[in-house]
C-alpha positions as CSV (number, residue, x, y, z in Angstrom):
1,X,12.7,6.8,-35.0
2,X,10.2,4.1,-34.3
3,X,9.4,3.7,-30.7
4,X,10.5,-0.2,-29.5
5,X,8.1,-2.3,-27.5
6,X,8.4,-2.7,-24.3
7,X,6.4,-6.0,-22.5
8,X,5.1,-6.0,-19.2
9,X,7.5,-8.7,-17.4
10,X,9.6,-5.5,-18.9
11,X,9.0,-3.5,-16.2
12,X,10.3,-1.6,-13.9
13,X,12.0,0.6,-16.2
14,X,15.1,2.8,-14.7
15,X,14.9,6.0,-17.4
16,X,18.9,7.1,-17.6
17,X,19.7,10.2,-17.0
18,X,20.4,10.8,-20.9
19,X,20.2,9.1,-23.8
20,X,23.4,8.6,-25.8
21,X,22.0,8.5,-28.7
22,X,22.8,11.4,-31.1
23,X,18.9,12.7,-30.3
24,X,16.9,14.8,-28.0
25,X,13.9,12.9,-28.6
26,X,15.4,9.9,-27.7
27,X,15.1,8.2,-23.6
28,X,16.8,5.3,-22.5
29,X,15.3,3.0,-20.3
30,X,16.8,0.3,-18.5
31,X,14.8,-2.8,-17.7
32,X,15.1,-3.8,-14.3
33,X,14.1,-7.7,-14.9
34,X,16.0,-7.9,-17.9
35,X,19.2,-5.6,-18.4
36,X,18.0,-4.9,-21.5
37,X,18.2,-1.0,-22.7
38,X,15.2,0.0,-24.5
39,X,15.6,3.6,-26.7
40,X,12.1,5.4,-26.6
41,X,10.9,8.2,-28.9
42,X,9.7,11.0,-26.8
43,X,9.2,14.2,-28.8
44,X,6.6,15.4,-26.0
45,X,9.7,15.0,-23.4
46,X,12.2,17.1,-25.6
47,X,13.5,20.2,-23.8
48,X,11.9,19.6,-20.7
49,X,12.5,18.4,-16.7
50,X,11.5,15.3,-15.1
51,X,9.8,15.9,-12.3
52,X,8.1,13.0,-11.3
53,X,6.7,9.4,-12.7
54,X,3.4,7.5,-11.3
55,X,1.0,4.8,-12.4
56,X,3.5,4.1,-15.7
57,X,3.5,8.1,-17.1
58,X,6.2,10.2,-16.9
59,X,5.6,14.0,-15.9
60,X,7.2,16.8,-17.0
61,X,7.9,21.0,-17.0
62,X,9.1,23.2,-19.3
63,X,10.7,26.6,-18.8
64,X,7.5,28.2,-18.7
65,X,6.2,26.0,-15.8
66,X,3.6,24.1,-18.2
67,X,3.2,20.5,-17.0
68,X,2.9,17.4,-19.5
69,X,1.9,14.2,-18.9
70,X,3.5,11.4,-21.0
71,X,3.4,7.8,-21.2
72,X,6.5,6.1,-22.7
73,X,5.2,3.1,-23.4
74,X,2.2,4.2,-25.2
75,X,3.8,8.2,-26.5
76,X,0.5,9.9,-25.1
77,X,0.5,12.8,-23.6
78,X,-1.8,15.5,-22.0
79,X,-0.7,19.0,-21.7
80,X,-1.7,20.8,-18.3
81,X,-2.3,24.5,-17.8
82,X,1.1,26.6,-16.6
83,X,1.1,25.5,-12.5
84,X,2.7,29.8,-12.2
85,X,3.4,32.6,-14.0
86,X,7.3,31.9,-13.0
87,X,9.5,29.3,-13.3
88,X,9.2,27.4,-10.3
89,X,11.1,23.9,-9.4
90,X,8.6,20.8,-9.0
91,X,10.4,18.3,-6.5
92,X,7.8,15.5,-7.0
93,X,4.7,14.8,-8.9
94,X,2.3,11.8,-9.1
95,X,-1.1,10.7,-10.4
96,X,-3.9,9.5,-8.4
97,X,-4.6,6.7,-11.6
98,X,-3.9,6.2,-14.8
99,X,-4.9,9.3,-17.1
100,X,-6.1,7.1,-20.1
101,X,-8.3,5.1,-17.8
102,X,-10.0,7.5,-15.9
103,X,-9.4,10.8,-18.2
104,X,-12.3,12.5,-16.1
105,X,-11.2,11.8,-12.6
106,X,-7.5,11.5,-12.6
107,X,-5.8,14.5,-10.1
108,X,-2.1,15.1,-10.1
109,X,-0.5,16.0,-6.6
110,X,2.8,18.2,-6.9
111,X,5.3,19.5,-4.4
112,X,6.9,22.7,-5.4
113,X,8.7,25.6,-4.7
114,X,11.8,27.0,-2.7
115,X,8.8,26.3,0.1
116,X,8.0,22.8,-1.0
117,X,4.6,23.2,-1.0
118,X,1.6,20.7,-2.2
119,X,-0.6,21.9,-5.3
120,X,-3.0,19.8,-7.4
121,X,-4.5,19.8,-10.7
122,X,-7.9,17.8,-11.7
123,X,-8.7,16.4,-15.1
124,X,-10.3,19.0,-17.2
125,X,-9.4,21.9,-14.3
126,X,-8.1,25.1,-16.0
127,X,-6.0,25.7,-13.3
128,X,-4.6,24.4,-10.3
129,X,-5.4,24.5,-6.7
130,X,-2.5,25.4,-3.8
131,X,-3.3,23.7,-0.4
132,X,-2.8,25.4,2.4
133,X,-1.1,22.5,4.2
134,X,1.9,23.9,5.4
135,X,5.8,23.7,3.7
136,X,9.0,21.9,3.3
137,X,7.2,18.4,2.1
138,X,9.3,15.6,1.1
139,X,7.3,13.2,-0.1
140,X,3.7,12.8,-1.1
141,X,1.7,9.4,-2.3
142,X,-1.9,8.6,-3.6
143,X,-5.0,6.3,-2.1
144,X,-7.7,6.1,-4.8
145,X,-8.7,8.5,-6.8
146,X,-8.7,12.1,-4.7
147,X,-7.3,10.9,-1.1
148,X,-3.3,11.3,-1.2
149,X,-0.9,11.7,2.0
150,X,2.3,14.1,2.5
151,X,4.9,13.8,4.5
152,X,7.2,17.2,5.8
153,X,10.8,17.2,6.6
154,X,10.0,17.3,10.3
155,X,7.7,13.9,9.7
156,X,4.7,15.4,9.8
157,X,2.5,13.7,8.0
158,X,-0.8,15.1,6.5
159,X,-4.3,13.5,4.7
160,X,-5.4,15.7,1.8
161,X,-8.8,15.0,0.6
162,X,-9.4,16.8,-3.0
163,X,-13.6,18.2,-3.4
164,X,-13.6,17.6,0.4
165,X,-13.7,19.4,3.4
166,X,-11.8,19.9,5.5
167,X,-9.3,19.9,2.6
168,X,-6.5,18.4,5.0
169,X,-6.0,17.0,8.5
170,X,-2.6,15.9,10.5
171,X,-2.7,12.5,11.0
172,X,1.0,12.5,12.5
173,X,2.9,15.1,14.4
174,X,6.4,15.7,13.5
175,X,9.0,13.6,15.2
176,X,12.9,14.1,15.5
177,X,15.3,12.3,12.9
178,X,18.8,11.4,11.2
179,X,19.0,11.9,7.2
180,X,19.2,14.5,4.4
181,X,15.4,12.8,3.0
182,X,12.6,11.7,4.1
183,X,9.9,9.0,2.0
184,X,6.5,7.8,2.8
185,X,4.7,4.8,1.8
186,X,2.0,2.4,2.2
187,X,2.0,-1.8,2.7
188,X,-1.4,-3.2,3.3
189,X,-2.9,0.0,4.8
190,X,0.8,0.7,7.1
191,X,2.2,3.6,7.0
192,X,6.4,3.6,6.8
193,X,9.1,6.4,6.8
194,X,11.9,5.4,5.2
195,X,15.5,8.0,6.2
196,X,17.7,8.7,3.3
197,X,21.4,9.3,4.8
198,X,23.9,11.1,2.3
199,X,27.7,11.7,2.9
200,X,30.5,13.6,1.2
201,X,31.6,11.8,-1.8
202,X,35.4,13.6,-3.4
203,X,34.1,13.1,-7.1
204,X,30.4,13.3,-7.1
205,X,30.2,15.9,-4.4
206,X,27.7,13.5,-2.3
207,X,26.8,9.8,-2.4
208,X,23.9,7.8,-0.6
209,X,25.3,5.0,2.0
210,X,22.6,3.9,4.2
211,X,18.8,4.3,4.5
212,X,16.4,3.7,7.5
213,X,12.9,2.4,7.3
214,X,10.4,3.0,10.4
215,X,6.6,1.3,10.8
216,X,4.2,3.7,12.0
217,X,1.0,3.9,13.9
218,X,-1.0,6.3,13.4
219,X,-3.3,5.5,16.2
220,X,-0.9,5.6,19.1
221,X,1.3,7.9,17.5
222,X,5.0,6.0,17.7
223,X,6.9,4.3,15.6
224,X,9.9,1.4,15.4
225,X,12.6,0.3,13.4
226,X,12.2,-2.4,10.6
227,X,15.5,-4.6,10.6
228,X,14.1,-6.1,7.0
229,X,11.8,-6.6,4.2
230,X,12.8,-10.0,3.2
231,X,9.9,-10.7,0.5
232,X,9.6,-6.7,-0.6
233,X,11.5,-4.1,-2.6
234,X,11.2,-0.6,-1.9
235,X,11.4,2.1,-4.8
236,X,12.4,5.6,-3.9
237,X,13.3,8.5,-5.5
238,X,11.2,10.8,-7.7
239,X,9.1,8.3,-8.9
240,X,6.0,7.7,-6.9
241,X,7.4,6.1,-3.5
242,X,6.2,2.1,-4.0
243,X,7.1,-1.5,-3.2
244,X,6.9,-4.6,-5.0
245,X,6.6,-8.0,-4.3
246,X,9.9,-9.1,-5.1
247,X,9.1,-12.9,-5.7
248,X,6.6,-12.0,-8.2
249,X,9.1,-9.6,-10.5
250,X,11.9,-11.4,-11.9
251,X,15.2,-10.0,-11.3
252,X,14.0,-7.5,-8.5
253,X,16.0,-8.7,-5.4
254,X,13.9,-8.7,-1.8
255,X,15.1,-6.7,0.7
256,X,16.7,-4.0,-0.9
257,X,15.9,-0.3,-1.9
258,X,16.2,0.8,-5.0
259,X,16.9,5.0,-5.0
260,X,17.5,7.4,-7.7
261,X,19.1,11.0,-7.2
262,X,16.5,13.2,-6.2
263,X,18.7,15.4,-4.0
264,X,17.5,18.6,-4.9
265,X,20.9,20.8,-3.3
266,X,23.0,18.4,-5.8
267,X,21.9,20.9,-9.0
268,X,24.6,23.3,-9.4
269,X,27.7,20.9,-7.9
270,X,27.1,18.2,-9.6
271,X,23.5,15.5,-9.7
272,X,22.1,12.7,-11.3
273,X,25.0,9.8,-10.4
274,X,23.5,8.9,-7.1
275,X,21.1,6.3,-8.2
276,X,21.5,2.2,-7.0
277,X,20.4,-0.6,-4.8
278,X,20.7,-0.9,-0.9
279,X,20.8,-4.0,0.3
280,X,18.7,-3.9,4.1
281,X,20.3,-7.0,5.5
282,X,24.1,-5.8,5.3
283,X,23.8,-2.1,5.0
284,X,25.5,-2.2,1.6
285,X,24.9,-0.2,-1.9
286,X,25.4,-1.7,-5.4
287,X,26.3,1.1,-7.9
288,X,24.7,0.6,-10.9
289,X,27.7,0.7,-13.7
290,X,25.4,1.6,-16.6
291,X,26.4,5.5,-17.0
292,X,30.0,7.2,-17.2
293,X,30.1,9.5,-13.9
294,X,32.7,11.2,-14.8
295,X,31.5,14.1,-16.7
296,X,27.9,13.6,-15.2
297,X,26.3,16.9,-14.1
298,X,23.3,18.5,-13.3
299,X,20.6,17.8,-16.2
300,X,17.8,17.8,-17.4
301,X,16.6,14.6,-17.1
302,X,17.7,12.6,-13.3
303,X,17.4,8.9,-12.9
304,X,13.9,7.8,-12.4
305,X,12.0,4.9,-12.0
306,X,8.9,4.1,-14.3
307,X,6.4,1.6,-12.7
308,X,3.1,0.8,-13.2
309,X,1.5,0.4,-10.0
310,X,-2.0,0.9,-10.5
């Protein structure tokens, strides 16, 4: 099957969480600006779990824990050594740049394990590196090429500097909380935590209804409430945490957060479905009606957004 083109005014892209298309090579992308589906031949992807998408690639595990790299719109892909001898779960991953840009310098960050820990991998490493940084990490996101911050459950938040030492350093001490997740990101050098609140859905098992987004300094140490983004949409899930400027994208609405299903206690009972847009001025969430939830479980391949925000 010949793999469609897909412009740049294109993106984002919501990848579905399968394609239903008689073919396991096969991913469906929605576009965001557009509503248009796009079908995407991804041999590379076939048999394996999404675990994470940054700078426009996709990246993915097999069962033997070997992590590849993969690019949709372009079908390249880079193989990366086994991350452990075991089957381990990767929660998030993301790229410090854009592999075919900078195939020498490019470092992947990773949380994983029933620990959540942080682990990296360098271009042309043979293997990769565990830091020592503590567990139970949420959310991690990149600043050039070998700076990237992490954020715990407890929201802690930690620098990691790769080829530098010390390796990391707190930069925020945990602080209490209300919500099942936790998501860091970055708007013209400030810091925000953004509160994922799940409930008890009778189908689905669980459903999203209302996030929280805090500004913090780092300096003092505290933090407040943001009532509203007007110009700005967030994107959350497993996709590297980002923002765009919602009056430069067509079709992205300001003020809103878009979320996918990353909710990794979902696997067993049920996973995937919970994946829309929150609207920040009336606390509301727009389903989006593009999938049957019905007979939805927990497979290989979540909701995720694919942006390139290099």
């Amino acid at each position: 099957m010949q793999t469609e083109i897909v412009h740049p005014q294109e993106l984002p892209l919501l990848l579905l969480p399968n394609s239903f298309l008689n073919n396991n090579d096969v991913k469906s992308f929605l576009s965001i600006p557009t509503n248009k589906l796009h079908h995407l031949n991804l041999p590379a992807a076939r048999g394996k779990t999404i675990c994470g998408s940054s700078a426009g690639w996709l990246i993915v595990i097999d069962y033997v824990s070997t992590i590849t790299l993969i690019n949709p719109l372009t079908s390249a892909h880079i193989q990366l050594p086994q991350i452990s001898p075991n089957k381990v779960l990767i929660h998030k991953a993301i790229l410090s740049s854009e592999p075919e840009c900078d195939p020498y310098n490019f470092v992947v960050m990773v949380i994983y394990g029933e620990k959540k820990q942080l682990a990296y991998y360098k271009a042309r490493s043979e293997s990769w590196e565990v830091l020592e940084a503590g567990c139970y990490y949420d959310d991690v996101i990149s600043e050039g090429r070998r700076k990237f911050y992490a954020l715990n459950e407890h929201g802690k938040v930690v620098k990691c500097k790769v080829n530098s030492l010390p390796a990391f350093k707190e930069v925020l001490e945990p602080w209490s909380f209300q919500g099942n997740k936790l998501y860091l990101f970055r708007i013209e050098g400030q810091f925000f935590v953004v509160f994922r609140s799940l409930k008890d859905h009778q189908v689905s098992g669980y459903e999203t209804y209302k996030f929280s987004v805090f500004k913090l300094n780092v300096k003092k140490e505290r933090y407040h409430m943001m009532g509203s983004f007007p110009s700005v949409a967030l994107f959350l899930g497993q996709n590297q945490s980002t923002w765009l400027h919602a009056d430069e994208t067509k079709g992205v609405v300001g003020n809103s957060i878009y979320f996918t299903d990353d909710y990794a206690s979902g696997c067993g009972g049920g996973g995937g479905h919970d994946f829309g847009r929150y609207n920040m001025e009336d606390d509301s969430v727009e389903r989006f009606e593009c999938w049957d939830f019905q007979n939805l479980k927990c497979i290989e391949s979540r909701p995720i957004y694919l942006i390139s925000n290099m």
